[in-house]
C-alpha positions, -999 to +999 in steps of 0.1 A: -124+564+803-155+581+789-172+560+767-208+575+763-205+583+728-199+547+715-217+528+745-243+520+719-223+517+688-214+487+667-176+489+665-154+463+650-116+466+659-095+447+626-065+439+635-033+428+618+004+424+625+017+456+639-008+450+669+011+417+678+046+434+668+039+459+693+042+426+718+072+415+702+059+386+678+079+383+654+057+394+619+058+372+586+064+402+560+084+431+560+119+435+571+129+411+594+095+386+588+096+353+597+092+342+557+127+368+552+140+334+567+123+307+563+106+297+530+070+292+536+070+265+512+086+242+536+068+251+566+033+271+555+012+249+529-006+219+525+016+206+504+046+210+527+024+193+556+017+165+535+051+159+524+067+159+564+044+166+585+062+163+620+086+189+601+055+213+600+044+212+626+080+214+650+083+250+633+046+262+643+054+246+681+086+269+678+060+299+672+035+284+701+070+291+727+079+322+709+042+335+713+040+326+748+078+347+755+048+380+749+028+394+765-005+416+755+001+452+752-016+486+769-034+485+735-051+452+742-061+461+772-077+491+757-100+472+734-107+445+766-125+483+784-140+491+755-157+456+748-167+455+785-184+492+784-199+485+752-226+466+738-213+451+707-184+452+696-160+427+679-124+420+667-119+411+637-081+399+637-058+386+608-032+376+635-030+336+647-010+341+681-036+343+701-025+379+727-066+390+719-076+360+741-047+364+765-060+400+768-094+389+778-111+405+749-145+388+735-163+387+702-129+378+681-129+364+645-096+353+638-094+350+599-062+330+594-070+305+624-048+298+654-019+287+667-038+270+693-059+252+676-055+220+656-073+201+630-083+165+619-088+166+582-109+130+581-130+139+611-133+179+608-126+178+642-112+209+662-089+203+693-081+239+714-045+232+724-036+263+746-023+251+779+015+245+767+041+259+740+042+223+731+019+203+714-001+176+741-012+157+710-003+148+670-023+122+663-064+125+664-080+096+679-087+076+642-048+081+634-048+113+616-018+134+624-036+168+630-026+201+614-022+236+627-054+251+621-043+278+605-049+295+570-018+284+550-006+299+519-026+284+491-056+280+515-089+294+512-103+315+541-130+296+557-161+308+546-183+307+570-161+327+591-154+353+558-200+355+557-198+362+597-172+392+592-193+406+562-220+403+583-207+421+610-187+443+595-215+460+572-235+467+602-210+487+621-208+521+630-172+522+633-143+506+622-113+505+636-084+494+614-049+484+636-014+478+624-026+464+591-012+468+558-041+461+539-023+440+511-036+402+515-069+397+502-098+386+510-092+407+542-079+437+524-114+441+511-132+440+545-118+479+551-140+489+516-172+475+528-176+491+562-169+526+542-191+517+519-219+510+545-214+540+562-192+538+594-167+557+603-135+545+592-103+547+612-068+538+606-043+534+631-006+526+621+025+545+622+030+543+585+008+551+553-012+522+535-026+515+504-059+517+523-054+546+537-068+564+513-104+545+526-107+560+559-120+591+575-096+594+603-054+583+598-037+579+631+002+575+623+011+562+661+014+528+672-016+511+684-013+519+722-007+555+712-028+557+683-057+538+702-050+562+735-058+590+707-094+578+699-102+573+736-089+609+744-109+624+713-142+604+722-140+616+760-131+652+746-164+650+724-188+638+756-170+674+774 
C-alpha cells in the first residue's frame, strides 16, 4: 500500500450506516431498518426510558448480541493501515456499534454515542461496558438505573464532541465521506464545511445522495471496493 501522498495529510474518514451494513448490522432507516419494525418511541427517547426503563434498555442489550454476531470488514481494516501510516488522521462516525474499535482504528468521534457505553444522569458518570452482549450493570452506584449512552431521538448531540469535529474537520485536507446518506442533521452539515475549507471531498456509497453534489470525487461501490479505489488511485499518483 503506497501511502506517500497522504502520509502528511489531515484526513478525516465520516462514516455512517452502509459502513456497518457492509458487516451485517442491521441499519435504522431505509428498507428493512430496525425503526421499519420497531417504533422508536418505545425504545429510542428519553421519554420512553423514563417511562420503562428495564424495557429500554432489554432492546439496546438485544443490539449489543446482534453487534457482537459481526465482524469488521476489509474496509475497516483499510482505514486501521491508513491511520497507522499516517500522521493524523480521524474517524468521524455516526454509527454506535462499535466495529471501528473492534477494527483497531484510533482517533474515532462517535457522534451518536455507543452501544457500549452507559450513563448516570445524577452523577454524569460514564461506565465503558464492552466485555459482554449483556449488560454487567443497571444500576450506578447512588441507585440510578443507567442509560445507554447514546444519542436518542429528541436528543441533542453533545457539544463538546460536535466543537471537536468542527475543529477537526475544518482543518483537514481530505474528507472521506462512507456509506452515509447525509440526511440527519447536525452531521449532515459537517460534509459542507470541509468543502468549504478547502479539502478534497470524497464520497463513497453505492448510491447517489443529497450531498453528493458537495464532493469532488463520487465513488458508487461499497466501502471495501470504493475505499480499495482511493488506495489504488493514491498509489497510481506516487508511480
Amino acid at each position: 500500500m503506497n501511502l506517500n501522498k497522504i502520509k502528511n495529510k489531515r484526513i478525516v474518514f465520516f462514516t455512517g450506516a452502509g459502513m456497518s451494513a457492509e458487516s451485517g448490522v442491521p441499519t435504522y432507516r431505509g428498507s428493512g431498518g430496525i425503526w421499519n419494525s420497531y417504533k422508536w418511541q418505545e425504545y429510542a427517547c428519553q421519554r420512553a426510558f423514563d417511562s420503562n426503563p428495564e424495557h429500554v434498555l432489554d432492546f439496546h442489550q438485544l443490539r449489543r448480541i446482534e453487534a457482537l454476531k459481526c465482524k469488521p470488514h476489509v474496509g475497516h481494516d483499510i482505514i486501521t493501515q491508513i491511520q497507522n501510516y499516517t500522521n493524523n488522521s480521524w474517524i468521524v462516525t455516526q454509527n454506535i456499534d462499535g466495529m471501528h474499535q473492534r477494527a483497531k482504528s484510533k482517533n474515532i468521534i462517535e457522534l451518536h454515542g455507543s452501544l457500549w457505553e452507559l450513563r448516570c444522569e445524577k452523577e454524569m458518570k460514564i461506565f465503558t461496558d464492552a466485555k459482554k452482549p449483556e449488560y454487567a450493570i443497571r444500576l450506578c452506584e447512588c441507585g440510578t438505573i443507567l442509560r445507554p449512552n447514546i444519542v436518542w431521538f429528541e436528543d441533542s448531540l453533545d457539544q463538546n464532541i460536535l466543537n471537536n469535529t468542527y475543529e477537526i474537520v475544518s482543518n483537514c485536507d481530505f474528507f472521506i465521506s462512507i456509506g452515509t446518506s447525509g440526511v440527519v442533521f447536525p452531521a449532515a452539515g459537517i460534509p459542507k464545511l470541509a468543502k468549504s475549507n478547502g479539502a478534497l471531498c470524497i464520497e463513497i456509497n453505492p448510491e447517489n445522495t443529497s450531498m453528493s453534489s458537495y464532493y469532488d470525487i463520487n465513488i458508487r461501490k461499497s466501502a471495501t471496493e470504493g475505499l480499495k479505489d482511493f488506495v489504488e488511485e493514491l498509489s497510481k499518483n506516487e508511480k
